[in-house]
N, C-alpha and C positions, 0 to 999 in steps of 0.2 A: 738970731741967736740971743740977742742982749733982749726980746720983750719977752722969750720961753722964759729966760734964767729969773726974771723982773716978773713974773706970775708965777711959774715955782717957788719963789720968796715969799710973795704975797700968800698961796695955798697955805705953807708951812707954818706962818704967823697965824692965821685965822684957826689950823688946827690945832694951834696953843692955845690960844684965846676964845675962841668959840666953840670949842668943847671936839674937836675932831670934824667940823663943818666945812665946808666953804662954797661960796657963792660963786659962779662965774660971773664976773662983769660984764661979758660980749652978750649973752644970751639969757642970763639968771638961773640958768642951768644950779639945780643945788647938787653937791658931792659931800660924800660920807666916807671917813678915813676906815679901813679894813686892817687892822693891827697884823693880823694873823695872815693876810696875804698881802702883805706891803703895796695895800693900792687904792684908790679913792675913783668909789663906786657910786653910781646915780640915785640919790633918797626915793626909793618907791611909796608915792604916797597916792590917797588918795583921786587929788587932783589929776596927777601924771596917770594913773588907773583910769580916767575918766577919758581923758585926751590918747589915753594908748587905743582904746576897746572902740572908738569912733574913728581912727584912722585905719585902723588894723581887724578888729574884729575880738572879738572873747572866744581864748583859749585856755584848757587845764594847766596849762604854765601859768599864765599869767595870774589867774583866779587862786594856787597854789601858794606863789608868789606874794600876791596878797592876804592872803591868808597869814603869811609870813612874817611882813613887813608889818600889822597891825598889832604885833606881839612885841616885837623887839624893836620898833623906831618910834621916835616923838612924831607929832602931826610937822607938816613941813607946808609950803605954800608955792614952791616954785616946783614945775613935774621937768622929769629928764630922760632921756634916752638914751645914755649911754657911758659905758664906764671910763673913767682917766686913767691911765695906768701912770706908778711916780715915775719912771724913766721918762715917759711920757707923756706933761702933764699940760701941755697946750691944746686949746682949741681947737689949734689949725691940723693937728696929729688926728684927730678922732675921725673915726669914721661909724657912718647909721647901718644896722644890724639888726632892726626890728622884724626884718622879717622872717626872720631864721628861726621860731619857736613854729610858724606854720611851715617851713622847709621839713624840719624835724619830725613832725606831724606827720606829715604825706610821706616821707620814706618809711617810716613804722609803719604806717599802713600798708604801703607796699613790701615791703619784708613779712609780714605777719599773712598776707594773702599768698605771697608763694609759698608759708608755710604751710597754709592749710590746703593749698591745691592741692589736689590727689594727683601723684605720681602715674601713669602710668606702668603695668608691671611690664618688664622687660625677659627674655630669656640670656640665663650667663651660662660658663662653663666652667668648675671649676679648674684647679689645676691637675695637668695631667698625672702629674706625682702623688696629689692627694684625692683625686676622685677613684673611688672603688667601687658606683653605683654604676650599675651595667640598668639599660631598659628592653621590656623584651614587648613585639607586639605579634599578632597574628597567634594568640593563642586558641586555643579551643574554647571555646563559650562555657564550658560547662565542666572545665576546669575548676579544682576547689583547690584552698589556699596549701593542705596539705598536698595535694599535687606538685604542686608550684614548687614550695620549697625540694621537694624531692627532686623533682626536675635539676631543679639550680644547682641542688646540692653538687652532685655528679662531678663539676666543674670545680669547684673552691669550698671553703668553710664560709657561710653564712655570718655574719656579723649580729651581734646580740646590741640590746639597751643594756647600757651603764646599772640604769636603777631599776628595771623591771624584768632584763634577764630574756627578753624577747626577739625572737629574728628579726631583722630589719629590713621590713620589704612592703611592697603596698598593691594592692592589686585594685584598679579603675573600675567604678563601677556608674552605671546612670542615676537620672533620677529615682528609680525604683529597685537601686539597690542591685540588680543585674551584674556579672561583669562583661563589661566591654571587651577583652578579647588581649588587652595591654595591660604590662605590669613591670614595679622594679625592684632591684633586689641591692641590698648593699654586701660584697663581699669583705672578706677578714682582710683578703692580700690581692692588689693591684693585679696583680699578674692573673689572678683568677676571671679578671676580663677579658684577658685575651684569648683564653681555653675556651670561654663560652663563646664565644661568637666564632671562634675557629671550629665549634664541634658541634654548634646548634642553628647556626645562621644560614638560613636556606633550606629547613628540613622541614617538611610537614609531619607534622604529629596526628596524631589516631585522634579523628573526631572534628577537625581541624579544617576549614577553605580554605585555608591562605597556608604559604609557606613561613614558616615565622621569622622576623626580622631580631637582630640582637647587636645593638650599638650602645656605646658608651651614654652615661645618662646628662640628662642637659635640665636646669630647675630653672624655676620663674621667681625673680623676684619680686613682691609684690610689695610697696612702700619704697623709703627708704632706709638701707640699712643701719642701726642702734646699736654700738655693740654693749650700750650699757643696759639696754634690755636682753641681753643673751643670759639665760640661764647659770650661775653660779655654779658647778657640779664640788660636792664636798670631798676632799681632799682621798676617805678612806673609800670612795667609789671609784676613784680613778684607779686607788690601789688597785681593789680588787677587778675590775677593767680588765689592768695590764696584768696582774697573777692570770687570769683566766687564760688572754691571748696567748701569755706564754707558755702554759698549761698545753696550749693547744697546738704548738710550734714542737715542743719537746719533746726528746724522747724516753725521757723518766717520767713516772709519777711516786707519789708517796705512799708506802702501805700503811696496815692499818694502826702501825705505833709509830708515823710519823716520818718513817727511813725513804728518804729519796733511794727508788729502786728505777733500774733500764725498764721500760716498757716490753723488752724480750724478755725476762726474768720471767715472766707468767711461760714461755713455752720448753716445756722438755722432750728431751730429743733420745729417743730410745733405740738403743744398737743392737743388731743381732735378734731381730724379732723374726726374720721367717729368710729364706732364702728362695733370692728371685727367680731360680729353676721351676719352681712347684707353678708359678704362674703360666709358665707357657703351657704346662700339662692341663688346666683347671681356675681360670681366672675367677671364677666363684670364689677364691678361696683369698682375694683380697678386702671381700667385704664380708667375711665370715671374723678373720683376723682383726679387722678393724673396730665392728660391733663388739670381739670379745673387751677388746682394748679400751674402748668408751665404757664397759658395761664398768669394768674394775674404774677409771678415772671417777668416773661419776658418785663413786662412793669417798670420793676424796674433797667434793665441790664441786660449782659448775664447771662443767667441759665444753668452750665453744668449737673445738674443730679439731677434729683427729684427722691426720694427714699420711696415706702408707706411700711412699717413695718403690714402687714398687722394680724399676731399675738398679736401684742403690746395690752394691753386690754383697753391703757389710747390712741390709736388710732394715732397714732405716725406717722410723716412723717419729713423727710430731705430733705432739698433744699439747694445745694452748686453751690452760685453764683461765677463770676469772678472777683469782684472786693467786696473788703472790705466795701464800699460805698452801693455799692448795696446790700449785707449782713443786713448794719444799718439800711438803710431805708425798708427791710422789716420786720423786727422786730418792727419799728414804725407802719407800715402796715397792720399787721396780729394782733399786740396783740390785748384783746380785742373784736374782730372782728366774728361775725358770718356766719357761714359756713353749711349747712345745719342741720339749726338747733340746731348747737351747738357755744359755745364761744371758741375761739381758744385760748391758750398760747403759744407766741411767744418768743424765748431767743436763742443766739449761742449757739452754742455747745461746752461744755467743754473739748473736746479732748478725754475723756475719757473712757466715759458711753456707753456701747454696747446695743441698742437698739433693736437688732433682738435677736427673740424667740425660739427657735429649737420647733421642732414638737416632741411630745413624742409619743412614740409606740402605747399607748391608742387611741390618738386623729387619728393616722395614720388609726391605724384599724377603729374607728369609720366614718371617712373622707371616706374608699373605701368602706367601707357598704353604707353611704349614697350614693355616687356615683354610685354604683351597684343598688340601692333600684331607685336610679333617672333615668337610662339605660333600667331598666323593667317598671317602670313605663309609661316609654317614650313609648316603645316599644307595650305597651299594647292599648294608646291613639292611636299610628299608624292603630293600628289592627282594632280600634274600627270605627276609621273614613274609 
């Protein structure tokens, strides 16, 4: 205790007096005061550079080092190995560490070779809440991509690209471009995985050897995963994304000045167009009625589908036009309005109200008596004439 405290005195005197140096006496070890990290460090000089690089060998520290010390230290005569710390400023406290700039060496190298070894790619799954991509195999060879989609469609909504508005699906092909017979699709909504493989899994298709298999889809990672390479997506594309998806969930849309309208709003619902008596005499005469009825819509805009309720007793027929407009103006149209021989009521349809009739067992059996009873009849006339 009493020869540490009797050389820490000694150090601290010689860093007044000889400029922040001092010599050890046991070994000539020279130390250089470090103002900025309170601690006296070993003078890297030439000589010591001579005597380090023949015990040890020449490393980029070392050479670095030197590099260093020829800039900012006077020339010195005595070489050293190692630093005094002031807590700790005795000989007997130090211990040699020179070898630690080639320990450093060799784990860089080793760190730097796992980096660059290639992963091999592995198969993951994602999670089952967030995977929507369904995989279908055992297709028919000669299947085309608009096939494919069509197929899938049946099942769910197809999922688009953010930025190019495209379906998202991918169909396998070989070296020459061929397809392979497997392919995958990503739906809008989870649940549309489980219709497909409930309504396609095990069914051979037209054209088809195999029965087609339809399971949840499984990807290959290949590297390791970066999320700082992950595509950036800009903020007004996600917008439009999620407007689209919800577009597609709803049951409004917008017309043509902007008015959130029900998607039923396009169909009108016309009362009192024919009475369902005349049918049992003459069933001709439901698609005579129906034609007239498109011919008049058609002059208001497109008409996708006229519909005669031919049960209804109050004579009921649907018309869903394409445009919300053409909807209004034929309700202006029809109300009012007669139609053979009767006054029509015209109004949208509320979304709601189910307008067809089932046929009850009664009416069935009475319906193929009369049809039997009109078959003999028929057949009797023939005889006759």
């Amino acid at each position: 205790s009493s020869g540490i405290n009797a050389e820490y005195g000694e150090m601290e005197k010689q860093k007044t007096a000889a400029g922040h140096f001092y010599t050890d006496p046991a070994d000539g070890t020279c130390y250089e005061w470090d103002e900025t990290r309170r601690a006296w460090f070993p003078r890297i000089t030439d000589d010591f550079l001579a005597v380090y690089q023949i015990s040890y060998g020449v490393t980029d520290q070392v050479e670095s080092a030197a590099a260093v010390s020829t800039l900012t230290q006077p020339p010195a005569s005595t070489p050293s190995i190692q630093p005094l710390e002031e807590d700790t400023p005795t000989h007997e406290n130090t211990t040699t560490t020179s070898t630690t700039p080639d320990l450093d060496t060799a784990a860089s190298n080793s760190q730097l070779a796992k980096k660059k070894a290639k992963k091999a790619p592995e198969w993951f799954q994602l999670e089952e809440e967030k995977n929507t991509w369904v995989y279908v195999s055992g297709l028919p060879l000669t299947m085309s991509s608009e096939e494919f989609l069509e197929l899938m469609g049946k099942y769910g909504i197809v999922a688009e690209h953010a930025e190019t508005e495209k379906k998202k699906f991918k169909m396998y092909t070989d070296g020459e471009g061929h397809f392979k017979g497997d392919a995958k699709v990503c739906y809008f909504r989870r649940e549309s995985i489980a219709i497909a493989i409930q309504m396609l899994n095990g069914v051979k298709l037209s054209g088809g050897n195999t029965k087609v298999k339809v399971e949840p889809a499984k990807f290959e990672l290949k590297g390791e995963f970066d999320p700082k390479l992950k595509p950036k997506k800009r903020n007004n594309i996600k917008k439009k994304k999620k407007n689209r998806q919800e577009n597609l969930l709803d049951w409004r849309e917008r017309a043509g000045g902007g008015e959130l309208k029900d998607k039923h709003a396009k169909i009108v619902i016309l009362h009192n167009c024919f009475d369902p008596k005349e049918f049992l005499e003459d069933a001709c005469q439901i698609t005579e009625i129906r034609d007239d009825i498109r011919e008049e819509c058609e002059k208001l805009g497109p008409t996708k589908k006229v519909i005669i309720f031919d049960r209804h007793p109050q004579g009921v027929v649907s018309v869903k036009f394409g445009t919300y407009e053409a909807a209004d103006e034929a309700v202006k149209l029809f109300q009012g309005r007669w139609f053979g021989g009767k006054q029509i009521a015209a109004a949208l349809w509320d979304g709601v109200t189910d307008y067809a009739i089932e046929e009850t067992e009664g009416e069935r059996e009475a319906r193929l008596a009369s049809w039997h009873k009109f078959i003999e009849d028929g057949g009797e006339r023939e005889n006759a004439v």
